[in-house]
BASE-155428 format. One record per residue: residue in one letter; y, z, x of N, C-alpha, C in turn. Coordinates in steps of 0.05 Angstrom, whole numbers, padded with zeros to 5 digits, always signed. Layout:
% residues N
aYZXYZXYZX;...
This chain:
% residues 416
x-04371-00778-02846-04383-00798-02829-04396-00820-02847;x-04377-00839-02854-04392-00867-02873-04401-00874-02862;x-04397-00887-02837-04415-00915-02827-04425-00910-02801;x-04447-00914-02801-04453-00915-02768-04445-00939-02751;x-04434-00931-02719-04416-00950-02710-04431-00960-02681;x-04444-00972-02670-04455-00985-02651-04445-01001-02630;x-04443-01002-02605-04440-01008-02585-04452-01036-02580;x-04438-01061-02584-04447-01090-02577-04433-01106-02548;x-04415-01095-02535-04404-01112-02514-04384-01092-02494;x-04397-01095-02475-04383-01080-02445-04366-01101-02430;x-04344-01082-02425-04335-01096-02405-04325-01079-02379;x-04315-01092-02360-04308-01068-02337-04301-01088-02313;x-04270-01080-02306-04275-01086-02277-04260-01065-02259;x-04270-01052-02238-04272-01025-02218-04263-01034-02195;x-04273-01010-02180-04272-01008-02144-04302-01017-02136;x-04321-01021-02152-04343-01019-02149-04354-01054-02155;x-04343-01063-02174-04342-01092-02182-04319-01111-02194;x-04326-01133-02196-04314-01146-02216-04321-01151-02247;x-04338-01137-02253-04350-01135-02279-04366-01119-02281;x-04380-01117-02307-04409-01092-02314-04428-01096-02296;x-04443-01116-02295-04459-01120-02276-04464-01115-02250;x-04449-01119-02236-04430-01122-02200-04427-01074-02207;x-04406-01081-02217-04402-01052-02217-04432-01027-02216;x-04443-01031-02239-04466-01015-02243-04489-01027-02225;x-04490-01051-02209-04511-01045-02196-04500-01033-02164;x-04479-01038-02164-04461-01012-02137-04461-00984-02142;x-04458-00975-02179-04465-00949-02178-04491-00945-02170;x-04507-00955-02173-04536-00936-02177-04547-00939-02147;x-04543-00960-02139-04543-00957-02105-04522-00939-02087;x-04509-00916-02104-04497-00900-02092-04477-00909-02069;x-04458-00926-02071-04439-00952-02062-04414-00922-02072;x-04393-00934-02056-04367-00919-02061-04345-00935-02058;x-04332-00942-02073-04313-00957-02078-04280-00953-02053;x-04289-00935-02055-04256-00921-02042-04254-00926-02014;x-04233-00940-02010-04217-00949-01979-04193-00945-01967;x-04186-00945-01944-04160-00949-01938-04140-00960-01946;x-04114-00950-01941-04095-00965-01964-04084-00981-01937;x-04076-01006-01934-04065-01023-01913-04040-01023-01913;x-04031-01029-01940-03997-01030-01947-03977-01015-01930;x-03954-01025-01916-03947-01009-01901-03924-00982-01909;x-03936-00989-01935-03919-00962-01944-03939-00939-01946;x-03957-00943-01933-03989-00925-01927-03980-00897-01906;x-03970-00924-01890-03973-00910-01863-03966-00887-01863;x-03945-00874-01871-03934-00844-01870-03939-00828-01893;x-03953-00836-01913-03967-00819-01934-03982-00800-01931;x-03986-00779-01948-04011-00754-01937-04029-00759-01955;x-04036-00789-01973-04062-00797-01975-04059-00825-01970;x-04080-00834-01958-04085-00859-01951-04106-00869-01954;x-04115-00877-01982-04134-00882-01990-04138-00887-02021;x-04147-00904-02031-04148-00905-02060-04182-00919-02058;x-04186-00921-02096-04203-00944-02098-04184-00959-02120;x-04184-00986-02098-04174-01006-02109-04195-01029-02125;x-04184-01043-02147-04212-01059-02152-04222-01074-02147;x-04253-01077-02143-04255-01097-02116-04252-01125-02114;x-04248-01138-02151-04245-01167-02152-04213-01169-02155;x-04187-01183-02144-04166-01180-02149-04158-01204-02176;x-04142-01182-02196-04137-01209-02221-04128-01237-02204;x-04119-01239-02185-04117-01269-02177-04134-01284-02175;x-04161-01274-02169-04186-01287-02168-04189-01301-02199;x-04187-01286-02214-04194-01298-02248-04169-01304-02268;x-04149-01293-02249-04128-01297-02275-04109-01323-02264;x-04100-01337-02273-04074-01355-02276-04046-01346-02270;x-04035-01353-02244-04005-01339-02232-03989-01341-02266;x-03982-01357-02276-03968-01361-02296-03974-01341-02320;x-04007-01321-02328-04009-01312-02341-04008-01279-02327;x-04004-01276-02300-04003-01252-02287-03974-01244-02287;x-03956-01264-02281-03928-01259-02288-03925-01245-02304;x-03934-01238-02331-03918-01235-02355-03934-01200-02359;x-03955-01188-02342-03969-01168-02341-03976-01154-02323;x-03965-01136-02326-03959-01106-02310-04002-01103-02304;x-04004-01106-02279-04023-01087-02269-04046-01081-02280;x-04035-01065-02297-04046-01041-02317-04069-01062-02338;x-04044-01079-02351-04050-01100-02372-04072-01121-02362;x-04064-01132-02336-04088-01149-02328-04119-01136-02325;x-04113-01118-02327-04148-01099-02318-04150-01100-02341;x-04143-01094-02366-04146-01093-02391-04153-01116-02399;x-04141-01134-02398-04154-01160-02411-04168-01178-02395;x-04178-01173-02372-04200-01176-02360-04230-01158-02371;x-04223-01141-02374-04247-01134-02385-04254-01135-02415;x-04233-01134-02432-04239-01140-02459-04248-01167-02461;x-04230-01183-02451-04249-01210-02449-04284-01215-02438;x-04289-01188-02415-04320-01190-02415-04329-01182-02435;x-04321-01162-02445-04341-01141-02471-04333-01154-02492;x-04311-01181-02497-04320-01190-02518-04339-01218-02525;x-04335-01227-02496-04357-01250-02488-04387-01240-02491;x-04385-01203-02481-04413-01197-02470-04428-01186-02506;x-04418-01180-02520-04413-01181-02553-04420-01208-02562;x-04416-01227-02558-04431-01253-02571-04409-01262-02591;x-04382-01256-02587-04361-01259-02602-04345-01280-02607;x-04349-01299-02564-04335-01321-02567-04349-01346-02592;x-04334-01361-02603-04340-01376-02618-04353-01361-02645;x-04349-01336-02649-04357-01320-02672-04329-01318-02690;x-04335-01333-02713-04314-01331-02731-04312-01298-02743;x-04291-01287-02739-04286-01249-02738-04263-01252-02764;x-04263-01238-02784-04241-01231-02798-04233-01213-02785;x-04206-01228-02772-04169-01211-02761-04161-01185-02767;x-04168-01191-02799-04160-01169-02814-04172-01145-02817;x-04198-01150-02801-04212-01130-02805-04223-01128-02773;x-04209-01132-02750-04208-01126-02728-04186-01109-02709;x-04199-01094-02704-04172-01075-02687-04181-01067-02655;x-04154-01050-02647-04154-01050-02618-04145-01028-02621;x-04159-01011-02590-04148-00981-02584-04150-00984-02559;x-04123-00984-02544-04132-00985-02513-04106-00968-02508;x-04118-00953-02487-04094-00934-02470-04094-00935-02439;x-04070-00920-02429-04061-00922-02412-04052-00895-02403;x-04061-00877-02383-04043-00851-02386-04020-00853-02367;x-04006-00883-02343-03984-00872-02340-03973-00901-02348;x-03981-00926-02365-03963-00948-02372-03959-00959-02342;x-03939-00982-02347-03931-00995-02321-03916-00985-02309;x-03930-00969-02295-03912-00952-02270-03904-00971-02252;x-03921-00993-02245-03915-01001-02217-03885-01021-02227;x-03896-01041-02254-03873-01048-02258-03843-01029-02266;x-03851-01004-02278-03831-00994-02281-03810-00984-02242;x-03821-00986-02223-03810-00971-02200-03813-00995-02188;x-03812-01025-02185-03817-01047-02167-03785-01055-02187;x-03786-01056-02214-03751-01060-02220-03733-01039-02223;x-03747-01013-02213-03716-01003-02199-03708-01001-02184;x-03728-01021-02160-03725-01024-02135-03703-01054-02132;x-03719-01069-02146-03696-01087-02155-03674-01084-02157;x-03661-01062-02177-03638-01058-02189-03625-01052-02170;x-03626-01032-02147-03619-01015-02128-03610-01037-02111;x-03627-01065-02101-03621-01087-02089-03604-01108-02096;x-03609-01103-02124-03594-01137-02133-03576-01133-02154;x-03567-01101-02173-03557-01100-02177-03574-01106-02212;x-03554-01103-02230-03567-01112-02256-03583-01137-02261;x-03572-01165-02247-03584-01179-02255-03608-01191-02247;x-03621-01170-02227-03642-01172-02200-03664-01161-02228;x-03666-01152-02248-03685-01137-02263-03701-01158-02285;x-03717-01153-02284-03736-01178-02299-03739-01173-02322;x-03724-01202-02344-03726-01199-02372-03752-01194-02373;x-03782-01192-02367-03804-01190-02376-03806-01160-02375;x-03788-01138-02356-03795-01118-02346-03804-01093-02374;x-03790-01097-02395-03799-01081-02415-03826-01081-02428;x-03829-01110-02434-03856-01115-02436-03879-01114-02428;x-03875-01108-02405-03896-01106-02374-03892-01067-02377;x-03873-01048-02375-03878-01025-02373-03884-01011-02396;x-03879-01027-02421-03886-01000-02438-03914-00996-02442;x-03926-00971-02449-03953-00963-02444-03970-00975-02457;x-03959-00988-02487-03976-01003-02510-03980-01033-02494;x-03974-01040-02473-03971-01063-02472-04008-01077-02462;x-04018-01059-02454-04045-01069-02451-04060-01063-02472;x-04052-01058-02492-04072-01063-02517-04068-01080-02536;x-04032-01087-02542-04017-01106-02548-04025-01135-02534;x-04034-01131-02514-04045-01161-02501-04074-01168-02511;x-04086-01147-02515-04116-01151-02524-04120-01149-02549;x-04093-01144-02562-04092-01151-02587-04089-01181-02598;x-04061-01191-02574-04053-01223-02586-04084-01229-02569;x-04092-01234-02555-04123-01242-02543-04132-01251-02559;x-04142-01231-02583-04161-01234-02600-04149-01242-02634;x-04123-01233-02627-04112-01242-02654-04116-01219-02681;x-04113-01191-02669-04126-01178-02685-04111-01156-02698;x-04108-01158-02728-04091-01145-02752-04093-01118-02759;x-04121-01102-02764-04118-01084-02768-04113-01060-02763;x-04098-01067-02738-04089-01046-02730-04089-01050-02691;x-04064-01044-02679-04067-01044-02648-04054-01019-02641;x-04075-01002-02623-04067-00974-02624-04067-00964-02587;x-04051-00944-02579-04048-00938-02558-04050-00905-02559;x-04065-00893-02559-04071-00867-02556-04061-00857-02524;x-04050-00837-02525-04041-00825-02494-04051-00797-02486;x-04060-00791-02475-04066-00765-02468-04074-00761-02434;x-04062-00771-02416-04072-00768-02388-04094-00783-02383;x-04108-00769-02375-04134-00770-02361-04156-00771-02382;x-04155-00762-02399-04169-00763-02435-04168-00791-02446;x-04153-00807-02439-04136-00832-02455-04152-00854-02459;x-04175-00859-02442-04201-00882-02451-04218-00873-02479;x-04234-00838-02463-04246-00842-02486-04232-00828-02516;x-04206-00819-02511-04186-00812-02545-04187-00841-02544;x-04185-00862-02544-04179-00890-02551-04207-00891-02567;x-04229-00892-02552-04250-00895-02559-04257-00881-02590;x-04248-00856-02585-04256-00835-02606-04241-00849-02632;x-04215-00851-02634-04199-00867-02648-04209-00893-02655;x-04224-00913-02643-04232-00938-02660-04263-00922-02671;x-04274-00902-02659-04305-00907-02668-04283-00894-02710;x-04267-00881-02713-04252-00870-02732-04247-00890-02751;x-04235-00913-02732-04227-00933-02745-04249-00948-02768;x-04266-00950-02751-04293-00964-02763-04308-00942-02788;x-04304-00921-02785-04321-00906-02795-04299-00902-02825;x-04277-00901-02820-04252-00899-02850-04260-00924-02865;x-04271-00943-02864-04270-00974-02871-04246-00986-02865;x-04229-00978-02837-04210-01005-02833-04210-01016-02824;x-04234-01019-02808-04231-01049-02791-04270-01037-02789;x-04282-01069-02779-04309-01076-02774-04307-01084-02743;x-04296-01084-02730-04301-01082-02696-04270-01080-02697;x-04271-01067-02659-04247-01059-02650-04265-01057-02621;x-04242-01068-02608-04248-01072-02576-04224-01048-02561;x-04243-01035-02552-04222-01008-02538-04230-00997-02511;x-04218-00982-02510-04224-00972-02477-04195-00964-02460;x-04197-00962-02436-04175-00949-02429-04169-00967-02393;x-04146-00963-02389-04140-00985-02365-04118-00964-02342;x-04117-00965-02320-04086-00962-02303-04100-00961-02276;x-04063-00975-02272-04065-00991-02240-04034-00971-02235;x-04034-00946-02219-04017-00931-02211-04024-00923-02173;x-04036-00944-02164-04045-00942-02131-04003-00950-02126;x-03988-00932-02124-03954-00942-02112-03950-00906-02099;x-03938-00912-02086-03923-00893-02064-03916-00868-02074;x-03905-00862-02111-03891-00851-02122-03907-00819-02133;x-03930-00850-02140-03943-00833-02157-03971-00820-02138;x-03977-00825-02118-03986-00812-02099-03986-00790-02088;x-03949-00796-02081-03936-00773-02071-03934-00750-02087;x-03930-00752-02118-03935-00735-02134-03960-00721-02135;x-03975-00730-02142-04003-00723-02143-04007-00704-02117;x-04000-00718-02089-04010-00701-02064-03993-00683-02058;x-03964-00671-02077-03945-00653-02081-03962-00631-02091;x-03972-00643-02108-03990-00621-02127-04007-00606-02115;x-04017-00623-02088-04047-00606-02081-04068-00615-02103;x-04073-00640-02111-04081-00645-02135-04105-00669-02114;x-04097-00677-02098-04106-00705-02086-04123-00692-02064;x-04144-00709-02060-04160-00712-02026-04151-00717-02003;x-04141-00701-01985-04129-00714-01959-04152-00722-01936;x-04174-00722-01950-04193-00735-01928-04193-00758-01912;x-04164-00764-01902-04166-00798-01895-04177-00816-01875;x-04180-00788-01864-04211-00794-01844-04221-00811-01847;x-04244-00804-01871-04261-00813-01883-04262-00824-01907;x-04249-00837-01918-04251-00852-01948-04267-00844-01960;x-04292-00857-01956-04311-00858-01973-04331-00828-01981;x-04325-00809-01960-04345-00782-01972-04318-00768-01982;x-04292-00779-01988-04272-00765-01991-04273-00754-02030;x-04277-00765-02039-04288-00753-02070-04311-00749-02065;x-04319-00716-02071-04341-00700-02072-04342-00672-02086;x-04351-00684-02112-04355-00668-02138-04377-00650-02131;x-04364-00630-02135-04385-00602-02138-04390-00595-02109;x-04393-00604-02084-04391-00590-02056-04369-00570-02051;x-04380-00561-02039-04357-00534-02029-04336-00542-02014;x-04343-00569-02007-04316-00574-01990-04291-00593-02002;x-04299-00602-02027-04282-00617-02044-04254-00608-02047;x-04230-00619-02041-04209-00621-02027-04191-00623-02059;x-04203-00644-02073-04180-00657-02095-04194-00684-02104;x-04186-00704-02115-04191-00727-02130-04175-00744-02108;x-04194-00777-02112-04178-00798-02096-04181-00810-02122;x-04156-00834-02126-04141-00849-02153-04152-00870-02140;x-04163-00878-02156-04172-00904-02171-04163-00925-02194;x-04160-00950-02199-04155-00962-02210-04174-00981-02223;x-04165-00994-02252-04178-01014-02264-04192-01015-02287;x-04207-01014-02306-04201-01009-02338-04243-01012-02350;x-04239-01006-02369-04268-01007-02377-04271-01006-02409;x-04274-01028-02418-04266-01035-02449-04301-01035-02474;x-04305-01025-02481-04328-01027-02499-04315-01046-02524;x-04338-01053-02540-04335-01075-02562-04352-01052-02586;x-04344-01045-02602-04351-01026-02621-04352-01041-02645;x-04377-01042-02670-04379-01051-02694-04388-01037-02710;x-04388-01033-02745-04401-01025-02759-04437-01038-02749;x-04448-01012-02764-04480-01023-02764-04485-01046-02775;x-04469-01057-02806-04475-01071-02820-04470-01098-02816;x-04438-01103-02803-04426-01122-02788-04451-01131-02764;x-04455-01114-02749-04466-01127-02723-04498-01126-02729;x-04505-01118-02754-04537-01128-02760-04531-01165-02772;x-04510-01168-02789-04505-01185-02804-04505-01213-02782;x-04492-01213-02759-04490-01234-02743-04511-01231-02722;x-04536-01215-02729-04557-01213-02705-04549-01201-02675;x-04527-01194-02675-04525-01174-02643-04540-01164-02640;x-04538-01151-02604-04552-01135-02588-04536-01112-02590;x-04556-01094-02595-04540-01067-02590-04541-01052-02564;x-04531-01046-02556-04534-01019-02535-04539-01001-02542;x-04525-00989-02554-04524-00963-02562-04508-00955-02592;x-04513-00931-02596-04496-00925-02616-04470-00904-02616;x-04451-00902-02617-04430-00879-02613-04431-00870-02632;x-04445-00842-02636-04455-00826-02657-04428-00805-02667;x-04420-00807-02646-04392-00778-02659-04375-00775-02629;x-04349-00761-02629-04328-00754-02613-04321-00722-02613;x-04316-00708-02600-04302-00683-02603-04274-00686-02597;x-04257-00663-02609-04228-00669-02583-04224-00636-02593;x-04213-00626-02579-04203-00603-02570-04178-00597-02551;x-04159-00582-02559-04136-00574-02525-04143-00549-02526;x-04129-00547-02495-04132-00518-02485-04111-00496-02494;x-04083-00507-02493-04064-00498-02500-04056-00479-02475;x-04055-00478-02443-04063-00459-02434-04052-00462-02411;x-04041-00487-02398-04022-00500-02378-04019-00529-02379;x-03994-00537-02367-03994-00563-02366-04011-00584-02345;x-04024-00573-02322-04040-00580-02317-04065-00569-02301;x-04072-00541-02299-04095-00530-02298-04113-00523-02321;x-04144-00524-02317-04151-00522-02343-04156-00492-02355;x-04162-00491-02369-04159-00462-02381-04191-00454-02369;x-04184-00423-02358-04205-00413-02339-04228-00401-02352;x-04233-00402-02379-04252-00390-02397-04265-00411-02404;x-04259-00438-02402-04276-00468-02411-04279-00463-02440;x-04267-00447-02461-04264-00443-02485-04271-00473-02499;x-04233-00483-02491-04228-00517-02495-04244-00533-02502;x-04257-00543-02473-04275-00556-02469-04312-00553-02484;x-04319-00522-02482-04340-00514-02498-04337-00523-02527;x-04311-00520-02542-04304-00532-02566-04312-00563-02568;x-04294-00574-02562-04298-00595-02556-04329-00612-02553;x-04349-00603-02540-04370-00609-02541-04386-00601-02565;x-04381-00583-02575-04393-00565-02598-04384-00592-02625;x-04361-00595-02620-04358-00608-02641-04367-00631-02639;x-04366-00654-02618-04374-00680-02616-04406-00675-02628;x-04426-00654-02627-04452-00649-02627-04447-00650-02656;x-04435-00631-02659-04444-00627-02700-04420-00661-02709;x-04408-00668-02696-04400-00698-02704-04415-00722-02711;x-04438-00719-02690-04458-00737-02678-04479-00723-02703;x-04477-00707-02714-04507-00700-02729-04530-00695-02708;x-04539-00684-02683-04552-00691-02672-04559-00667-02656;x-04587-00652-02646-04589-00631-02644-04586-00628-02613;x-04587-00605-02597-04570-00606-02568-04588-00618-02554;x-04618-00605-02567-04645-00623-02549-04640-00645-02544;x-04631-00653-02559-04628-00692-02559-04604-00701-02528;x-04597-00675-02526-04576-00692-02493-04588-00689-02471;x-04597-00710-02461-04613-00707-02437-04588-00717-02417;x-04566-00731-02417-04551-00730-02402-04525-00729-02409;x-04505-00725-02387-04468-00725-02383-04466-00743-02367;x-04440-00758-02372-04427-00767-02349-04401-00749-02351;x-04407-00734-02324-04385-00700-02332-04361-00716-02319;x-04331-00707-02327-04306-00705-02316-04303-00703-02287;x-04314-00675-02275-04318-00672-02252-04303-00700-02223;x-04273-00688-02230-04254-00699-02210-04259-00694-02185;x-04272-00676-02174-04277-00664-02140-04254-00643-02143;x-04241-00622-02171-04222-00608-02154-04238-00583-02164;x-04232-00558-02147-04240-00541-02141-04255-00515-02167;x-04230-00523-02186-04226-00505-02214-04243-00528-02232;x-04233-00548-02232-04242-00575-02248-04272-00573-02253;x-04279-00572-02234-04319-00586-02228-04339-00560-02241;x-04340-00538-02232-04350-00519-02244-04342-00502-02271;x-04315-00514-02278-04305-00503-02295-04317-00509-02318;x-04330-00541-02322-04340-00555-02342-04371-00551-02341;x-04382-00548-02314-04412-00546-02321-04409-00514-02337;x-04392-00495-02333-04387-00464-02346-04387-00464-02369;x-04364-00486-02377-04359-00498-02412-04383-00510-02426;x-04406-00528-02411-04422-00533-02419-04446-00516-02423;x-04449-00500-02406-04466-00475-02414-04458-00465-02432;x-04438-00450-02440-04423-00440-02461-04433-00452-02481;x-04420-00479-02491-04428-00498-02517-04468-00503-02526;x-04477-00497-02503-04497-00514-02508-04519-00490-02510;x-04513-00472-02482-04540-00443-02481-04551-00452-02464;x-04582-00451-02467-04605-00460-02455-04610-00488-02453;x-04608-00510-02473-04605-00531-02469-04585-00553-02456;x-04556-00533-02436-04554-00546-02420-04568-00557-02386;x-04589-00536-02384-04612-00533-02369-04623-00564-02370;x-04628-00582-02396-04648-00596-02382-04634-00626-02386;x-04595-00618-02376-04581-00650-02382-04579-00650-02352;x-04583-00684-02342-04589-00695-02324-04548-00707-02317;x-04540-00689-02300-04510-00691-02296-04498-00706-02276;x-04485-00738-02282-04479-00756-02268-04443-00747-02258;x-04431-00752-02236-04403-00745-02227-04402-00775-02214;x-04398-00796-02237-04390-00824-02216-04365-00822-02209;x-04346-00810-02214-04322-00807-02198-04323-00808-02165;x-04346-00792-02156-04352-00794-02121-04358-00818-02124;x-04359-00847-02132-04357-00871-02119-04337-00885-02123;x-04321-00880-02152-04303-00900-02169-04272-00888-02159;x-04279-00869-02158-04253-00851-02154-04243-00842-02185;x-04217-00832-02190-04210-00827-02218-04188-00841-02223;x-04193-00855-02254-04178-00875-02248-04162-00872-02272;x-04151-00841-02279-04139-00827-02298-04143-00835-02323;x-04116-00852-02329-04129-00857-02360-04141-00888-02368;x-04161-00896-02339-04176-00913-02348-04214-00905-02337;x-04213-00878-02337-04236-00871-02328-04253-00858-02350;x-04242-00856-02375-04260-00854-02399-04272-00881-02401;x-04257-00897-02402-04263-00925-02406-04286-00944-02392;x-04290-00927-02359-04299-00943-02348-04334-00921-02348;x-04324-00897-02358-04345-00877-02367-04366-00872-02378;x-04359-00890-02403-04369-00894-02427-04381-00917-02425;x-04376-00938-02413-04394-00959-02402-04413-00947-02393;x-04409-00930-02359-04433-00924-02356-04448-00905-02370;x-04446-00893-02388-04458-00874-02409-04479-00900-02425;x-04461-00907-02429-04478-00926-02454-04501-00949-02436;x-04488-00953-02415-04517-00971-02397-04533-00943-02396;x-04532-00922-02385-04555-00897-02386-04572-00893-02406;x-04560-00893-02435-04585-00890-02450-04591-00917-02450;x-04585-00946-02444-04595-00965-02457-04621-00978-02434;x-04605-00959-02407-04635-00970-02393-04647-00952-02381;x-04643-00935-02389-04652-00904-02383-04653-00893-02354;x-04633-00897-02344-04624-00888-02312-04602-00875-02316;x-04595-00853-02302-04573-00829-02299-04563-00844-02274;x-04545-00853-02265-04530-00857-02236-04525-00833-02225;x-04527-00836-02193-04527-00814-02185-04498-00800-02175;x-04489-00787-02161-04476-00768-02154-04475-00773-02123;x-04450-00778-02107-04460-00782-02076-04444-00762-02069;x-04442-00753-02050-04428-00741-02023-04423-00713-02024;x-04446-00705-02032-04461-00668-02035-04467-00666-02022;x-04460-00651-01990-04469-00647-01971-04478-00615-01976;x-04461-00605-01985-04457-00566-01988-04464-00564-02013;x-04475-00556-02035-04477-00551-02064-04462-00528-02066;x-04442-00525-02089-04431-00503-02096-04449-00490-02106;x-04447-00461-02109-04467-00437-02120-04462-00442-02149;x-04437-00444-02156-04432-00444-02176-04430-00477-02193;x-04444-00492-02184-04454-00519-02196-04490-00516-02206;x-04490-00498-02215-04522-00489-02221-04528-00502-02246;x-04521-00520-02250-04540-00542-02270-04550-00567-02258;x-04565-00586-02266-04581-00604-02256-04556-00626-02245;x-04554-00631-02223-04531-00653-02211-04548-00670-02205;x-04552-00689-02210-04568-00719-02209-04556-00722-02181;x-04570-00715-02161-04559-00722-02125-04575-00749-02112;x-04547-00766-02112-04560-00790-02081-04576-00811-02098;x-04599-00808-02113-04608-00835-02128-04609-00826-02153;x-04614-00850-02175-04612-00857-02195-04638-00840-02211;x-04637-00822-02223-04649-00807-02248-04666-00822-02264;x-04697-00829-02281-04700-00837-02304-04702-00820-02317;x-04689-00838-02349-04694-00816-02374-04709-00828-02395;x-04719-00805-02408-04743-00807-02429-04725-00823-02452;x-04732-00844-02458-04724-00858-02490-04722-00833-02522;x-04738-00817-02516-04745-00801-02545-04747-00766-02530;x-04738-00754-02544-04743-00723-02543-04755-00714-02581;x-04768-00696-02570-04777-00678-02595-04754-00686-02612;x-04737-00672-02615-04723-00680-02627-04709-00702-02643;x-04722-00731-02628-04705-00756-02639-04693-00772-02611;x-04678-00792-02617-04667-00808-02589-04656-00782-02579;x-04657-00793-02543-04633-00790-02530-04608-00799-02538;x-04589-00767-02525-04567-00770-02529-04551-00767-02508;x-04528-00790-02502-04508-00772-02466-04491-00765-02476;x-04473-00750-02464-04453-00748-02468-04429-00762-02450;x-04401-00755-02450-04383-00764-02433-04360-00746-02436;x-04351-00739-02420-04328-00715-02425-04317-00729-02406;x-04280-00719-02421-04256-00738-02409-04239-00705-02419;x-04220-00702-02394-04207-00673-02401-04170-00692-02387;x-04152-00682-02394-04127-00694-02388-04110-00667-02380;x-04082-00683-02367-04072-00658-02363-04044-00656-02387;x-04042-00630-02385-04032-00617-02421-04059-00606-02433;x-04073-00603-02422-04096-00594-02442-04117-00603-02459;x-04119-00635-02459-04131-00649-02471-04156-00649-02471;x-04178-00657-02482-04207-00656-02477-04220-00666-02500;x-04232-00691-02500-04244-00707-02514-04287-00711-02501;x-04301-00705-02514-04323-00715-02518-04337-00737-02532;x-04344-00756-02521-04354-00774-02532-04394-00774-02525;x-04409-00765-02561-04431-00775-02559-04434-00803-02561;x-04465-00805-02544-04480-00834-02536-04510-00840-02547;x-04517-00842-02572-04542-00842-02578-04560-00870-02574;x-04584-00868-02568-04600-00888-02559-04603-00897-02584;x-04596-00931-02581-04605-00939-02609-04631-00944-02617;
């Protein structure tokens, strides 16, 4: 661990907002993003409901520059462009060469990939859009926030499911810390609300058929939690060396002290029923972070709303931690945002890093029933404060991102 690596610029746009701001003051007022789907390819689905995001890129983007980007990509460089505005970057002369990108995607342009084979089916070969390669492959929203910024040392796309914001994340805080680059703007993005990939998901028994009700329909840790509702839209952090972002006078947020990653090895998409994985995983981001367990007064846990999922990790966290997972204050913003696969590390870690920086835990909505087996502290209905300092030294959050294949990444959050 050479360098310590610090948190200067958020970005985000959700179901909840059009940016950091808008978004996190809808989290903490316990707001739920998730709605009806109108599209009339809705109508006969066995989910009908997503969270879509609530500002549409046509509001901010240019028809001419939406053309050329899949979905996925526009949520991405919508928000890197906040977190690098919100960084103090614009008009900041940055050596190129010593700037990089990590942004992922866990399913790429799906929508563009199945809107031109819808095409093809119609029009034959030449119905398919020369842009269409460019627009589906999965690198392509970090590749955009790469030309964005113009940035050399490196443009990286980490994949791992549902894991894929914060492995991106874990990967630039790496970057910075090897000496190859002095900031890297990363985070994780996808826009997969299409018919296909729905249907898959609600094949699985994997999804919420609450369509009733939208909005109490993600509900982490209740006994009556059904599955996950999909969400879309991306959440990009601006990461620097200490030395870099003392040198130009930034604001810090926070610091990203260390990462864990761990697999389960154990199915392709259930998690392994001993929380082994995941216990690893935490264990290690801790001794990564240098930082003692006292020091975590909060999570922003994984906790999808599925049945095995939600308790499986507060289990894993007992495991890793003992007695001091007793006094972490445990946020499940998924019951508002929905999950927005592999852009929900991304949008995670945002809210992790506003937690220690203004010392509020967001809360947790639509716990009507408490599982027996959710017996650690669930931050329910309003917003938590947390102590700046423990015996120990700052606060620390955490953020756990688990994928399917087995994946499982922890990202520590220390108060700067």
């Amino acid at each position: 661990m050479d360098k310590t690596v610090v948190v200067t610029g958020l970005g985000a746009t959700t179901p909840l907002g059009g940016d950091v701001a808008s978004t996190w003051e809808a989290l903490l007022a316990g707001q739920s993003g998730i709605v009806p789907l109108t599209e009339e390819w809705a109508a006969d689905m066995p989910v009908r409901m997503a969270g879509r995001v609530q500002v549409e890129p046509a509001e901010v983007m240019k028809p001419v520059e939406r053309r050329r980007l899949d979905r996925s990509a526009q949520f991405a460089l919508i928000a890197a462009r906040e977190a690098w505005k919100d960084a103090g970057l614009d008009g900041v002369e940055v050596d190129v060469h010593r700037l990089g990108v990590a942004v992922g995607s866990g399913i790429g342009g799906v929508t563009t990939l199945l809107d031109n084979y819808d095409l093809l089916l119609a029009k034959g070969p030449r119905g398919v859009s020369p842009r269409a390669v460019p627009m589906l492959m999965p690198n392509s929203p970090a590749a955009y926030v790469g030309l964005e910024f113009g940035a050399l040392a490196g443009v990286h796309t980490p994949v791992s499911a549902c894991a894929t914001g914060c492995e991106a994340i874990g990967y630039a805080l790496n970057m910075i810390r090897s000496g190859r680059a002095d900031v890297v703007v990363c985070g994780g993005t996808e826009a997969a609300i299409h018919p296909l990939p729905i249907s898959a998901f609600a094949n699985m028994m994997a999804m919420s058929k609450n369509n009733e009700d939208p909005k109490r329909a993600s509900r982490p840790y209740d006994k009556g939690r059904d599955g996950f509702v999909l969400g879309e839209g991306s959440g990009i952090v601006v990461l620097e060396s200490e030395e870099h972002a003392a040198a130009r006078g930034a604001r810090v947020y926070a610091v990203l002290a260390g990462v864990g990653y761990s697999a389960d090895s154990h199915d392709i998409a259930q998690p392994d029923p001993t929380g082994e994985g995941i216990a690893a995983a935490v264990r290690s981001a801790v001794a990564d972070a240098g930082i003692s367990p006292e020091q975590i007064v909060h999570l922003n846990a994984h906790a999808t709303s599925t049945p095995l999922g939600d308790t499986g990790e507060l289990k894993a966290l007992r495991m890793a931690l003992g007695e001091d997972a007793e006094h972490i204050a445990i946020s499940a913003t998924k019951s508002m945002t929905g999950h927005l696969l592999g852009g929900a590390g991304g949008i995670e870690t945002v809210f992790a890093v506003k937690a220690v920086h203004e010392l509020l835990a967001p809360p947790t909505i639509n716990i009507t029933d408490l599982d027996e087996n959710a017996d650690l502290d669930i931050v329910r209905d309003e917003p938590r404060a947390l102590p700046a300092e423990t015996p120990a030294g700052p606060i620390v959050a955490l953020n756990n991102s688990f994928g399917f294949g087995g994946h499982n990444v922890v990202l520590a959050i220390r108060r700067a």
